[in-house]
C-alpha positions as a Markdown table, in Angstrom:
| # | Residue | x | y | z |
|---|---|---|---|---|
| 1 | Unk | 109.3 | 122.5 | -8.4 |
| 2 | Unk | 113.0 | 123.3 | -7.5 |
| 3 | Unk | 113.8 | 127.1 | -6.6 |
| 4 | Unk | 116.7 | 128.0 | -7.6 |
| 5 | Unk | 116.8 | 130.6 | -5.0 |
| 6 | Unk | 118.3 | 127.7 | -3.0 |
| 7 | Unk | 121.2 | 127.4 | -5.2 |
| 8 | Unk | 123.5 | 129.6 | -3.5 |
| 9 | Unk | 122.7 | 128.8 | 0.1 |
| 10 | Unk | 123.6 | 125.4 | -1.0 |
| 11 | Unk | 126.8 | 126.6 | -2.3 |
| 12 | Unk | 128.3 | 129.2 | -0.1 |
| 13 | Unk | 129.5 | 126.7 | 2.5 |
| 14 | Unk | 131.8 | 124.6 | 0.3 |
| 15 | Unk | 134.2 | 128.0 | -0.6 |
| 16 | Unk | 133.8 | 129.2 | 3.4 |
| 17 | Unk | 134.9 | 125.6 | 4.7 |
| 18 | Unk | 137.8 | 125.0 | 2.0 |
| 19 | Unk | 139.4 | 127.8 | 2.4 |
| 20 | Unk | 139.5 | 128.0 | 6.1 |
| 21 | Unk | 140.7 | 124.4 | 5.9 |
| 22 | Unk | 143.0 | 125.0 | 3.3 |
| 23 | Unk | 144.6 | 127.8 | 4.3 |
| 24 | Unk | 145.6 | 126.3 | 7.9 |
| 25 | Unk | 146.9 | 122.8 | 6.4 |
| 26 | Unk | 149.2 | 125.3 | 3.8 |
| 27 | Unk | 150.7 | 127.8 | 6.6 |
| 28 | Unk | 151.5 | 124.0 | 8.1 |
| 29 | Unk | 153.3 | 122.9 | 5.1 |
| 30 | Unk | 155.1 | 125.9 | 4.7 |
| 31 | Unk | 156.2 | 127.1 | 8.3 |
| 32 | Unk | 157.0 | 123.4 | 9.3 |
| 33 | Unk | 157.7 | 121.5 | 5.6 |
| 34 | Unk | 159.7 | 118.5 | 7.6 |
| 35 | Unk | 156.5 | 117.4 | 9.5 |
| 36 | Unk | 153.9 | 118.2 | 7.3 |
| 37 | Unk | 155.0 | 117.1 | 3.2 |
| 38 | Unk | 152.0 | 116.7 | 1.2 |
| 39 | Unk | 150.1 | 119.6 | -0.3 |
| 40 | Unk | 147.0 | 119.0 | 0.9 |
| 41 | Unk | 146.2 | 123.1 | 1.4 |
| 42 | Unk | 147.1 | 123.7 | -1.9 |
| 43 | Unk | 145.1 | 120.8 | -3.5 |
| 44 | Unk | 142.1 | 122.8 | -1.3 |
| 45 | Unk | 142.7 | 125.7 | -2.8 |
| 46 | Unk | 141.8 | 124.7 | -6.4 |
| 47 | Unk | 138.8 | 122.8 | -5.0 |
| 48 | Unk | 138.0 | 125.8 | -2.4 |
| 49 | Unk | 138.4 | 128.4 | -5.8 |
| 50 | Unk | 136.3 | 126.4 | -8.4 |
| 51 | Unk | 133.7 | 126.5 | -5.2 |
| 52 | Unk | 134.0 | 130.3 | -4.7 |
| 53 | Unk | 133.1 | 130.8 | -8.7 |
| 54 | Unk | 129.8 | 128.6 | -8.6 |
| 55 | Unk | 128.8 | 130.7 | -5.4 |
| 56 | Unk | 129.2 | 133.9 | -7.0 |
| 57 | Unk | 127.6 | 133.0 | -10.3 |
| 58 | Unk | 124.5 | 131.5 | -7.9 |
| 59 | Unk | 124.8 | 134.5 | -6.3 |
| 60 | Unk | 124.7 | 137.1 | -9.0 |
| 61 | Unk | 122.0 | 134.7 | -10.9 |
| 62 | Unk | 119.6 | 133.3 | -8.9 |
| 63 | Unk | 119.1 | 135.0 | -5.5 |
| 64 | Unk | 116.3 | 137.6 | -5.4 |
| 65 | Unk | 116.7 | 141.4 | -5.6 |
| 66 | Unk | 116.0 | 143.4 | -2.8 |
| 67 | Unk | 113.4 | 146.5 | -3.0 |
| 68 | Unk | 114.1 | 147.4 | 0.7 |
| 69 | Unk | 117.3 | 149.8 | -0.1 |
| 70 | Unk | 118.4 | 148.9 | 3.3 |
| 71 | Unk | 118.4 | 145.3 | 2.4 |
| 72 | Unk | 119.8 | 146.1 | -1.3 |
| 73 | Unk | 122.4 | 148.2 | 0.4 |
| 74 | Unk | 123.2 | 145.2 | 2.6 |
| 75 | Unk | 123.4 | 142.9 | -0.4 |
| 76 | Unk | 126.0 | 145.3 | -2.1 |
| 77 | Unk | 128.2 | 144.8 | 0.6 |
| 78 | Unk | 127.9 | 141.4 | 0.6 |
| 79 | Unk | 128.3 | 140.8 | -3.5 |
| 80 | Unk | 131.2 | 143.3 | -3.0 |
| 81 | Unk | 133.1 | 141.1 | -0.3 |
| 82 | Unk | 132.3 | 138.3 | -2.5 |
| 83 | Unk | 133.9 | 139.6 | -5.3 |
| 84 | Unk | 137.0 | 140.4 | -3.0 |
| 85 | Unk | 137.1 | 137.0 | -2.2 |
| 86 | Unk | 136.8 | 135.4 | -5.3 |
| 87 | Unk | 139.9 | 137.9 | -6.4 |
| 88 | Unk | 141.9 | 137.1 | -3.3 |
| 89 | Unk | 141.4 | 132.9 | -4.3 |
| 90 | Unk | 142.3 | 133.6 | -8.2 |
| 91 | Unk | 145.6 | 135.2 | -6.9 |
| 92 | Unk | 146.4 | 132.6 | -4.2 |
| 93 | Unk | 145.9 | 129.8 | -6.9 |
| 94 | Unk | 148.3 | 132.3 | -9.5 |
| 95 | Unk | 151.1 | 131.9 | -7.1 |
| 96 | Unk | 150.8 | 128.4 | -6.3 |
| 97 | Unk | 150.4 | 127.3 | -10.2 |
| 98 | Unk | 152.9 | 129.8 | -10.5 |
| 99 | Unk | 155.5 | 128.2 | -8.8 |
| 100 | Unk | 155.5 | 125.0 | -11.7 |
| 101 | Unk | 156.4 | 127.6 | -14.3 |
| 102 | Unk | 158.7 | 130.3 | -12.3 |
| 103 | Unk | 160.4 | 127.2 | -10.7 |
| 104 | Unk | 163.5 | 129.9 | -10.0 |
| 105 | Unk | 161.1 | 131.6 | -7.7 |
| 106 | Unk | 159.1 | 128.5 | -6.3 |
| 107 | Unk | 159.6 | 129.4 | -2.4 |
| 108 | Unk | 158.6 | 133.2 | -2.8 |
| 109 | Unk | 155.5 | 132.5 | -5.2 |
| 110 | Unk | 153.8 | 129.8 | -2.7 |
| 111 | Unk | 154.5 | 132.5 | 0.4 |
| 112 | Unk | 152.8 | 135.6 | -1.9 |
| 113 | Unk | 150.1 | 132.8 | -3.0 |
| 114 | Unk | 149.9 | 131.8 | 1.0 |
| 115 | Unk | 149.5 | 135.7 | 1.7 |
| 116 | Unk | 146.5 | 135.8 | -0.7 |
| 117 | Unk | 145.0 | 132.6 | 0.9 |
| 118 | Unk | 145.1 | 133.8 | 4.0 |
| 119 | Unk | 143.4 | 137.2 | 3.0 |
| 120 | Unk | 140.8 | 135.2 | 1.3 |
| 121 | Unk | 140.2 | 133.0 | 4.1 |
| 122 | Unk | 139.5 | 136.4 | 6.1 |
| 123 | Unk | 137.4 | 138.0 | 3.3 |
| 124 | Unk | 135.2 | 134.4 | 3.1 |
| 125 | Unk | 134.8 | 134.9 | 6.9 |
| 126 | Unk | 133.6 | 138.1 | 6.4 |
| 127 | Unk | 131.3 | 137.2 | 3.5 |
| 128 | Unk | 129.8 | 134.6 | 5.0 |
| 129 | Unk | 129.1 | 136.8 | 8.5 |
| 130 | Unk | 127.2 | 139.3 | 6.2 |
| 131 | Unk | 125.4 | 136.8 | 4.1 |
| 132 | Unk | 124.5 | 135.1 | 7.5 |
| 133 | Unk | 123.8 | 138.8 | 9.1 |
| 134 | Unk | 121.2 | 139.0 | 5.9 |
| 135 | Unk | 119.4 | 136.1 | 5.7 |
| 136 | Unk | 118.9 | 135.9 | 10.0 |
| 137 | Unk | 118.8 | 139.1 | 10.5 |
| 138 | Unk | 117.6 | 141.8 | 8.1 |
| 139 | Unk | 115.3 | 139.0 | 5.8 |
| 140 | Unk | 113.4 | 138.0 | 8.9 |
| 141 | Unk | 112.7 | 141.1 | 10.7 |
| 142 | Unk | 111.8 | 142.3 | 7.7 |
| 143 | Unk | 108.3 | 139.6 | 7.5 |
């Protein structure tokens, strides 16, 4: 039988990945717009925030609970930075979708929407260090 404990492992590196990927090929496309045209970062970003929602949901839903408080503590923090991230990626993809609409403000929406990408790619880094610092750390001293 599948565990769905497995769910979010599976998951967390598609929102890590996109986002570091995505935010790079944007701050290209928007410090050097001649050379690099297409929006692929953007196009990421949609992909890299769908990805962050499934994580959390796996996350919140189907990873185990921790009676070790120093493992539950540890889980907080992670859940917390999670959340951060999944914030930081709804407000990047607010300001890029924001530029179709506010077209009178198109340049300053997709550099506010780059400034939360690139937070977000810095919160996922962090995430994923503490979900990594959990699992290969704290889960296997602890047997």
């Amino acid at each position: 039988m599948f565990d769905t404990s497995h769910i979010h492992p599976m998951l967390v590196h598609f929102p890590i990945a996109l986002t570091l990927l995505g935010v790079l090929l944007s701050a290209f496309k928007l410090f050097k717009p001649t050379k690099f045209r297409y929006p692929c970062g953007e196009i990421i970003l949609y992909f890299a925030t769908f990805s962050a929602i499934l994580s959390v949901i796996a996350g919140n839903n189907f990873t185990p609970n921790f009676t070790e408080p120093l493992l539950a503590n540890a889980k907080n923090i992670h859940s917390t930075f999670a959340g951060i991230t999944l914030t930081l990626l709804c407000i990047a993809t607010a300001g890029y979708l924001g530029r179709y609409i506010f077209k009178k403000h198109e340049h300053l929406l997709e550099i506010v929407g780059w400034g939360f990408y690139l937070l977000a790619a810095i919160s996922v880094s962090i995430t994923g260090f503490l979900g990594g610092s959990l699992v290969y750390n704290d889960l296997l001293h602890m047997h």
